[in-house]
VOBA-1610 file (N, C-alpha, C; in pm, whole numbers, padded with zeros to 5 digits, always signed):
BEGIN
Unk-02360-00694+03062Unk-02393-00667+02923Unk-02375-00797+02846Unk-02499-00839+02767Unk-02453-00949+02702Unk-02445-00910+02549Unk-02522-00877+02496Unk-02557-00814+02349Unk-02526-00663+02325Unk-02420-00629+02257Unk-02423-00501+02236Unk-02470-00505+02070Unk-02509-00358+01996Unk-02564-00383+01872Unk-02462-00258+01834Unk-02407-00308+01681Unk-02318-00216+01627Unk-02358-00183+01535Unk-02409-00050+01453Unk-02404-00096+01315Unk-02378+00118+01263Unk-02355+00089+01125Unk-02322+00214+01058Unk-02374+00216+00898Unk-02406+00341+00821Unk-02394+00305+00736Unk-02333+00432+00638Unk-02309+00419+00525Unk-02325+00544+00452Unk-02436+00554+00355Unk-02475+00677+00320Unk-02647+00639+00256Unk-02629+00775+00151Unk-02696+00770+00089Unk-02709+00880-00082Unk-02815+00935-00045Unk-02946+00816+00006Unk-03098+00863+00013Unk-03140+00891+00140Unk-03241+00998+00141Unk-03280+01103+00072Unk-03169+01209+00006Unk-03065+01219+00115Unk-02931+01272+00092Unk-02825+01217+00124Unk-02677+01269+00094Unk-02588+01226+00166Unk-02538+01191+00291Unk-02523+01105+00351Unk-02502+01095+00473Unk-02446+00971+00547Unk-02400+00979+00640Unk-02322+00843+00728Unk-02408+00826+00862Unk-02376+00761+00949Unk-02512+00696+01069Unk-02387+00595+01135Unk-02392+00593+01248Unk-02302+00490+01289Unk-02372+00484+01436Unk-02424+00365+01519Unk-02491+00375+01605Unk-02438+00215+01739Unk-02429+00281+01875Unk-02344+00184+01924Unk-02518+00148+02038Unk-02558+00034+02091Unk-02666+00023+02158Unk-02618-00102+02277Unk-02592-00001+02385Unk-02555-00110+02522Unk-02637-00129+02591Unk-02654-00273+02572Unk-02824-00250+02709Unk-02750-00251+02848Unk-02778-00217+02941Unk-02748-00245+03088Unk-02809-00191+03179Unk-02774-00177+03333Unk-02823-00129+03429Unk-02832-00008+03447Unk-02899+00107+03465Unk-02873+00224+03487Unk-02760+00291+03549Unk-02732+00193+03645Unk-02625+00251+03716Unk-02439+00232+03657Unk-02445+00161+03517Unk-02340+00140+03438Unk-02325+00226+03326Unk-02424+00285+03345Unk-02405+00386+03178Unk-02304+00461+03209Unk-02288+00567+03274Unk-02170+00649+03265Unk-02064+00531+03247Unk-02026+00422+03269Unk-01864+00357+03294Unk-01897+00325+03143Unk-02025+00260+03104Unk-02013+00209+02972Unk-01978+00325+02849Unk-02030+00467+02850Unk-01998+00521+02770Unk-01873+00562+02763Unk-01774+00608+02866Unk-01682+00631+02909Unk-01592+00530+02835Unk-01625+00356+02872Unk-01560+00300+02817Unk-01587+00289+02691Unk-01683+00319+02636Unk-01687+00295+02461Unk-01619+00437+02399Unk-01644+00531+02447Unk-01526+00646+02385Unk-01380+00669+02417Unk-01343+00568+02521Unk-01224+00558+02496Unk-01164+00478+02380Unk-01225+00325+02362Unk-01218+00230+02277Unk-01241+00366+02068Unk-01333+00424+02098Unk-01299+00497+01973Unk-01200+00537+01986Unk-01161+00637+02016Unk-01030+00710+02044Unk-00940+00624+02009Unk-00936+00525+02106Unk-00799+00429+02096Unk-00785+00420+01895Unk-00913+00347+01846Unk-00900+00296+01695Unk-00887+00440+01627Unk-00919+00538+01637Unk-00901+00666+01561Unk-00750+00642+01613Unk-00699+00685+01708Unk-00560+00699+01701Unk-00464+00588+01695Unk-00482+00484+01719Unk-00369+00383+01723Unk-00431+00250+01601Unk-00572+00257+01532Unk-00592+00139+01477Unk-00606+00019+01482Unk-00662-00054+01434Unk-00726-00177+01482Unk-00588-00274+01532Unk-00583-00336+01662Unk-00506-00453+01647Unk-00482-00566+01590Unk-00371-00642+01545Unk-00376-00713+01424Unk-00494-00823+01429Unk-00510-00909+01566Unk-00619-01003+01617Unk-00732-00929+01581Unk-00751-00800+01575Unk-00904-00757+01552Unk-00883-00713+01464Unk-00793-00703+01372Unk-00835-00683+01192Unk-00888-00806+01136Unk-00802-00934+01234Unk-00814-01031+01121Unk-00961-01111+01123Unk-00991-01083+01259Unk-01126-01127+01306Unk-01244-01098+01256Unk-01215-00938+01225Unk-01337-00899+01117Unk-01325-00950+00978Unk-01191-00998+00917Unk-01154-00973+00783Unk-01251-01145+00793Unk-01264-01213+00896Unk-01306-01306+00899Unk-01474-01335+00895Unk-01480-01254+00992Unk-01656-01166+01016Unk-01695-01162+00864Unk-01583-01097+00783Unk-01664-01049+00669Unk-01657-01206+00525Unk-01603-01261+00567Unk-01565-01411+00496Unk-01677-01498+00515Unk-01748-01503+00623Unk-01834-01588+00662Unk-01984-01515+00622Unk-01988-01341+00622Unk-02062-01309+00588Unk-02147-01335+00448Unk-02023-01332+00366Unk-01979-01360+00242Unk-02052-01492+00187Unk-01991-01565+00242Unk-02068-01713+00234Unk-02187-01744+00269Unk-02267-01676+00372Unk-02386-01689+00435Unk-02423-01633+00348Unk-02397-01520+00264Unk-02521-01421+00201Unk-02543-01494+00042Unk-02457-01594+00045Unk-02481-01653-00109Unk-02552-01769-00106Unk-02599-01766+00001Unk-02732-01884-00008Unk-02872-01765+00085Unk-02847-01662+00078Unk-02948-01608+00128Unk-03007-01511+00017Unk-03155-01539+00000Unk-03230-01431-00089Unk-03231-01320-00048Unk-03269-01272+00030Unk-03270-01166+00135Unk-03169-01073+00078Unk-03036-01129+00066Unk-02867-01049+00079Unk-02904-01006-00094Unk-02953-01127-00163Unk-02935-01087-00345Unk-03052-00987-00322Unk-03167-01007-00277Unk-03250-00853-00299Unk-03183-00760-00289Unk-03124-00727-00139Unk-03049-00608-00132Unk-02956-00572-00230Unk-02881-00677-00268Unk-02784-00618-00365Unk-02834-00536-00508Unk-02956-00598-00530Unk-03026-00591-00651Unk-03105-00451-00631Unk-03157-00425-00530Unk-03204-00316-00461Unk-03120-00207-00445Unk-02959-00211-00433Unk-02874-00102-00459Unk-02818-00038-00594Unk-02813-00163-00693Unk-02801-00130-00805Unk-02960-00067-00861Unk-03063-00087-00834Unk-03184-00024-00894Unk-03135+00099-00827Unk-03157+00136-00667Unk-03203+00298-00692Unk-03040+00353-00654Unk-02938+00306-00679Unk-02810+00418-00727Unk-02771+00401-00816Unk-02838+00459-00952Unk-02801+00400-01064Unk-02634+00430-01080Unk-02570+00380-01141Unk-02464+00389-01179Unk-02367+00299-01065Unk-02414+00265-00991Unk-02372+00211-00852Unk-02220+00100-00902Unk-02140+00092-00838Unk-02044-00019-00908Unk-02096-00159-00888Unk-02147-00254-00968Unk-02220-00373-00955Unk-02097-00451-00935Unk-01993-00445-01013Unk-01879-00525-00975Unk-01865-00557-00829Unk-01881-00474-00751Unk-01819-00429-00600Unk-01904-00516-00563Unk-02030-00533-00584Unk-02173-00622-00518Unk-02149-00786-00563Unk-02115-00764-00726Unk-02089-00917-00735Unk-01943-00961-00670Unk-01861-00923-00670Unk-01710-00934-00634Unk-01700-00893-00468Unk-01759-00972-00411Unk-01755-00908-00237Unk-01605-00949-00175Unk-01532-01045-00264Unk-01404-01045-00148Unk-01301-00905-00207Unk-01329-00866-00334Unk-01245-00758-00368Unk-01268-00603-00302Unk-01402-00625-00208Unk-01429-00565-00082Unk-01355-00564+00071Unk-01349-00693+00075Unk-01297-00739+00169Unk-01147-00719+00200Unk-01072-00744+00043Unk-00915-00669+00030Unk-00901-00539+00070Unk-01023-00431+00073Unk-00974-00312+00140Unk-01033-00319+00279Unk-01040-00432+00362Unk-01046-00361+00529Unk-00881-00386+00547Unk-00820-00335+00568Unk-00702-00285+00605Unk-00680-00226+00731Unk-00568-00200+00811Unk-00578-00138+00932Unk-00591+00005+00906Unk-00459+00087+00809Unk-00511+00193+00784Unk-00629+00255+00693Unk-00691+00150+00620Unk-00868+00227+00566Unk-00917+00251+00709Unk-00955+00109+00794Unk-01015+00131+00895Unk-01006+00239+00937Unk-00865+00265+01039Unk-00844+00376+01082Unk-00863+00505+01000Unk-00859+00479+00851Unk-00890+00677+00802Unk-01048+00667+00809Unk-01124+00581+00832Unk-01274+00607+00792Unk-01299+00591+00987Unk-01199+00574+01055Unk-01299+00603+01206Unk-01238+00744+01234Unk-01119+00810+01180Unk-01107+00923+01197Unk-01199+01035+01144Unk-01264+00967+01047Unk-01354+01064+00937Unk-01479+01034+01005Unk-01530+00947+01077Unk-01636+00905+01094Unk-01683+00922+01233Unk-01593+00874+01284Unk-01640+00790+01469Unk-01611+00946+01539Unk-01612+01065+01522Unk-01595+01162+01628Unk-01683+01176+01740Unk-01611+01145+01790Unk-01788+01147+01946Unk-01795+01290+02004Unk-01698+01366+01901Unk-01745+01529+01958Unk-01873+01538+01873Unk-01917+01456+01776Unk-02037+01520+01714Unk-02162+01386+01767Unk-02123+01289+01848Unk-02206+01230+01886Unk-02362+01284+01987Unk-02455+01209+01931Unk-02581+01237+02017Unk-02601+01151+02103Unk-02675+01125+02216Unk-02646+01026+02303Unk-02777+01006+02380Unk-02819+00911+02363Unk-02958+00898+02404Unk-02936+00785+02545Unk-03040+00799+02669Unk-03027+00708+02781Unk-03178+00632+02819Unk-03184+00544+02765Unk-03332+00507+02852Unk-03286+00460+02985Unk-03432+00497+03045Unk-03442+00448+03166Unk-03566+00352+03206Unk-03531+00258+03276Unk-03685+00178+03362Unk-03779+00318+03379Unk-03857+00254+03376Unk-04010+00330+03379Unk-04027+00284+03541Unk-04068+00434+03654Unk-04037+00462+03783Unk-04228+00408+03810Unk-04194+00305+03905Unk-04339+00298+03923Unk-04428+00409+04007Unk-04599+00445+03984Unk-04670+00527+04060Unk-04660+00483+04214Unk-04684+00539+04291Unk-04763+00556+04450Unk-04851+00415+04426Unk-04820+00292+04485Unk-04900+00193+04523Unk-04830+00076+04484Unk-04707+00103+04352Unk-04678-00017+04297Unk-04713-00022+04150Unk-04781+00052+04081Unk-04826+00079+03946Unk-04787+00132+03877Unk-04772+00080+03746Unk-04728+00176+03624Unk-04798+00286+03597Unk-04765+00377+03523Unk-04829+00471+03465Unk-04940+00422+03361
//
């Protein structure tokens, strides 16, 4: 596995709702160990919380983010794009991103993967290689 893709969000539109999505590419024959091992790794952060090296790493993740997005147009659309369609949205929070950053904490983390990350309500999708026809041919 070289690239795994993480991402989550919480969303208003169309309705309320959260999305949190984990994407391991690998061999077919690793999926069971890989999922296995990625729901243990939840579990672990629902119950025991981020380790201090991996709080600080993100708190860092999110520092650099920070800085990258203030020379990027892209990041001010979006921001500008959240305050248009949630009106009332806290703009402070958008202009003020490290007073964001003061709440990743170990226990926020941990109350929002307990609220969030349940993999009893997870869906779980598997691709597979495409099995060639009789001769050597794709479908």
């Amino acid at each position: 596995v070289y690239t795994i893709q993480i991402n989550g969000a919480l969303e208003k539109v169309p309705y309320e709702h959260s999305r949190f999505g984990i994407v391991i590419p690998c061999a077919p024959e690793n999926v069971e160990k890989l999922v296995a091992a990625t729901y243990a790794e939840l579990a672990r952060i629902r119950q025991q919380g981020l380790k201090p090296e991996e709080l600080q790493k993100e708190i860092e993740a999110q520092r650099r983010n920070v800085e990258k997005d203030q020379q990027d147009n892209g990041a001010w659309v979006w921001k500008l794009d959240m305050i248009y369609r949630f009106e009332g949205a806290n703009t402070r929070r958008l202009s003020h991103p490290n007073e964001l950053i003061e709440l990743v904490t170990a226990s926020n983390l941990q109350r929002v993967a307990l609220k969030y990350l349940d993999t009893a309500q997870a869906v779980r999708f598997t691709m597979l290689p495409e099995k060639p026809m009789a001769g050597g041919k794709s479908p």
